[in-house]
N, C-alpha and C positions, 0 to 999 in steps of 0.2 A: 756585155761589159762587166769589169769585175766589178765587185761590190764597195769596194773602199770607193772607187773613180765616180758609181753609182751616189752616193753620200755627197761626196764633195759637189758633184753637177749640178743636185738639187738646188744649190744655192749660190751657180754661178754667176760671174766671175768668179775663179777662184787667187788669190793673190799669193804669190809664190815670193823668195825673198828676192835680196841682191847681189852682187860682187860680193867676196871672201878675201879672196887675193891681199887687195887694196886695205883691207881693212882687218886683217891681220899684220902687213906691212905699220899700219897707222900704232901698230900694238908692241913694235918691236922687232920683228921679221927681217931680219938681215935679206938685202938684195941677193941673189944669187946660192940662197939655199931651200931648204927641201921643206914648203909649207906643212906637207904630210907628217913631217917626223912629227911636230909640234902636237900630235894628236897623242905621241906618248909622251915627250919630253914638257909640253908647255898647258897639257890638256884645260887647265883653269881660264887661259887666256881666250882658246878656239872654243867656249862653251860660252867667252864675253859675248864672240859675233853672233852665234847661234840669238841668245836669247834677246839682242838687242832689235833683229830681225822679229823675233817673235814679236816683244814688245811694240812694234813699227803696224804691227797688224798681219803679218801672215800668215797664213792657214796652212801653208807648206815652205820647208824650211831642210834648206839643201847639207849635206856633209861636207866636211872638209877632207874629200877624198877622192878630188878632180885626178890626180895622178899620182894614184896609189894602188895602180899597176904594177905587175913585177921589172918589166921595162925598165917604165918611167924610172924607178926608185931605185935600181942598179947603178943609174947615174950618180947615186950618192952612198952606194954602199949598202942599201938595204932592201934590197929584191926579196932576201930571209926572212922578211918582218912585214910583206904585204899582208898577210889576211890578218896580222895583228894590228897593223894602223888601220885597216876599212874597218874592223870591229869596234874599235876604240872610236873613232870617226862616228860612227853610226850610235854611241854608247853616249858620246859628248852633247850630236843634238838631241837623242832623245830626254835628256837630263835635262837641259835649255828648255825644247816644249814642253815638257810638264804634263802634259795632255792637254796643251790648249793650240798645239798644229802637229798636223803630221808631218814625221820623218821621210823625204826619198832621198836615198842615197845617189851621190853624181859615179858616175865613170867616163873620164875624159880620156881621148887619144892613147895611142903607147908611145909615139911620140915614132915611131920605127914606118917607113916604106914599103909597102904592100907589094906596089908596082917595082920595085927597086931591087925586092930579093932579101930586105933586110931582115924578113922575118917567114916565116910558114904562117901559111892560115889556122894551121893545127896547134902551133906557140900561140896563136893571137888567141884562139878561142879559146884556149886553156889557160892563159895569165886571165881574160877578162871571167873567164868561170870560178876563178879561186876568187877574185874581187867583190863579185857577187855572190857568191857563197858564203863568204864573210861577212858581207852585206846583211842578208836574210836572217844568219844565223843571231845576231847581234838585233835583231828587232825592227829592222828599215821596214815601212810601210809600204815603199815602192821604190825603184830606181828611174832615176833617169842617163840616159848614156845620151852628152853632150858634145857642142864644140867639134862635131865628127866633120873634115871635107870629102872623105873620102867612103861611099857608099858601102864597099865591101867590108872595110873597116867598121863601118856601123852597122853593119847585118851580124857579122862575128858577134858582138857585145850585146846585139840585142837579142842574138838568139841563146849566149849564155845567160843572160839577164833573164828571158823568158822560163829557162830551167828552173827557176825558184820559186814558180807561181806566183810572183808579185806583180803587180802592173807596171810597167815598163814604159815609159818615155823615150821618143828617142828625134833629137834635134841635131838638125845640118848647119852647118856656117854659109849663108850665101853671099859671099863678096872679090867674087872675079867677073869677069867678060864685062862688055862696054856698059851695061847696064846694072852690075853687080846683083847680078841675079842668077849667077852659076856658084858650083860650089870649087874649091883650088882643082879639082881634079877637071872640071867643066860638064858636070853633071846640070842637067835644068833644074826648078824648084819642082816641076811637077815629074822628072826622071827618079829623082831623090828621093820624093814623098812615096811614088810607087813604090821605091825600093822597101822603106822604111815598114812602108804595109804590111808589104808581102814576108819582110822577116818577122810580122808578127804586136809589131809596136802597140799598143793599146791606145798611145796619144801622138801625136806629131807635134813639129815645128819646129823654130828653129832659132840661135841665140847667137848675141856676139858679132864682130863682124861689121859693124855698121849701126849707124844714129838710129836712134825709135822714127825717123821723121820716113825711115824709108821703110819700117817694117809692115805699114798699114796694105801699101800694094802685095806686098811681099805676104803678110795675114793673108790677104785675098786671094792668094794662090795657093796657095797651101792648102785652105778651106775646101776651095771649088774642087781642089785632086784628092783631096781624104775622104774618106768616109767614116774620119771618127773624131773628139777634138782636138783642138788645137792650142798649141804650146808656143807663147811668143816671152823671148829677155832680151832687150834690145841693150844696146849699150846707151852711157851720156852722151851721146853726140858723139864725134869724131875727137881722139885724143890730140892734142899738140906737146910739144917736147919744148920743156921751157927751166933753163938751168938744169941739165940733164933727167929734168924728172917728167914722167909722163901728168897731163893734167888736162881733164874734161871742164872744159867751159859753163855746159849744160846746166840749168838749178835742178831744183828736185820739183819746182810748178811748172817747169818747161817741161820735162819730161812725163810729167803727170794729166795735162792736158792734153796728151796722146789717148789717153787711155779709154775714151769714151770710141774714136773712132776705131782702135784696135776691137773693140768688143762688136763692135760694129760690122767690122770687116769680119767676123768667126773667131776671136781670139775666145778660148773658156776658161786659159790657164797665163796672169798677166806677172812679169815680174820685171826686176833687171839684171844686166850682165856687168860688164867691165865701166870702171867709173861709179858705179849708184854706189847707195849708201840706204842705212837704215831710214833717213830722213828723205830718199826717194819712194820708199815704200806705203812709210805714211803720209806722202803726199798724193799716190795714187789712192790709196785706203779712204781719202778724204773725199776723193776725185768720184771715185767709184758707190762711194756711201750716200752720197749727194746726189 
């Protein structure tokens, strides 16, 4: 096991942060633009959510550099400027933790079709290796590559993430087939996890996608197919659309009274996804400390 993952296990759970997205949006974030740019144009503002996270109690505490892919960021113009928004990214939280959490840097999706033709596997592994290279280069403690439905897509990213020698996360989204326990492509949880292995991953599991109420089963599978730990960020509960805005019902002690049977179930790394907030964090913090 590597030695940073070593440190942190000693004194698991470890608590990871929450959603970015939403809480950059809360900060100014125009709908329908590029969260990443912000890592050079608004850097003061994505260093607020880092450190409010910290503040919240986390011991690890993610980048703002979900898709700061050369892909992704083509969409907006700035495919030229990936390994300078992951470096900035990785530069912003480690300025936030202070040294009081470590840095893993995120790599989400290229947003591009595997099965479709829309890309080469030789493009994909080579956008997510500049990503990561950036990553390492800028001081990230570890990465985690997220949010992934698509298994080949997530062996790409984690075997470039692997190249850097950092410990590597690597999480599926399981929320298709009758019991939302596939991934979009219709991979199982325990197909996935193999995958995930065998390209190497150090940690598994899996974020997003579905309410914390249904990740306990979902922990339990994950567990029983790994043979190493386990990686759970649930969302608030199920979102609802309410005057065009997306909005999680869920409080931050609803979701926080999960977190005993998550650790239960083999959860070693607890945090949250889409919906939470810093005030979810330190209500698991509280949960967990107790």
């Amino acid at each position: 096991m590597h030695p940073t993952l070593q440190r942190l296990l000693a004194s698991a759970p470890v608590l990871t942060d929450g959603a970015w997205g939403t809480q950059l949006q809360a900060r100014g974030l125009p709908t329908g633009t590029c969260p990443e740019a912000w890592n050079l144009q608004q850097p003061n503002l994505v260093e607020q959510v880092a450190r409010a996270y910290v503040e919240a109690g986390s011991r690890i505490i993610l980048t703002n550099t979900f898709g700061a892919n050369r892909f992704s960021l083509q969409r907006y113009g700035l495919a030229q400027e990936a390994a300078a928004v992951n470096r900035a990214g990785v530069q912003i939280s480690r300025r936030a933790a202070a040294g009081r959490a470590l840095v893993f840097a995120t790599i989400g999706p290229s947003g591009k079709m595997l099965i479709m033709g829309e890309v080469s596997e030789a493009d994909l592994h080579a956008a997510f290796a500049e990503q990561a290279g950036a990553m390492a280069d800028a001081g990230a403690d570890g990465i985690v590559v997220e949010t992934m439905s698509d298994s080949t897509e997530a062996t790409l990213a984690l075997t470039a993430a692997k190249e850097t020698g950092l410990p590597v996360v690597g999480c599926m989204v399981f929320d298709s087939g009758a019991d939302k326990d596939r991934t979009m492509m219709g991979a199982t949880v325990e197909q996935a996890v193999e995958a995930l292995c065998r390209a190497g991953a150090d940690v598994v599991g899996s974020n997003c996608g579905r309410g914390i109420a249904g990740f306990v089963d979902l922990c339990r599978r994950i567990k029983t197919a790994a043979d190493r730990p386990v990686w759970i960020k649930a969302n608030a509960g199920l979102p609802e659309i309410v005057d065009e805005k997306t909005v999680y019902r869920q409080t931050p002690d609803q979701f926080a009274a999960y977190a005993p049977q998550l650790v239960q179930a083999g959860a070693s790394f607890l945090g949250g996804c889409c919906g939470t907030t810093p005030e979810f964090i330190r209500a698991t913090s509280a949960v967990l400390g107790s």
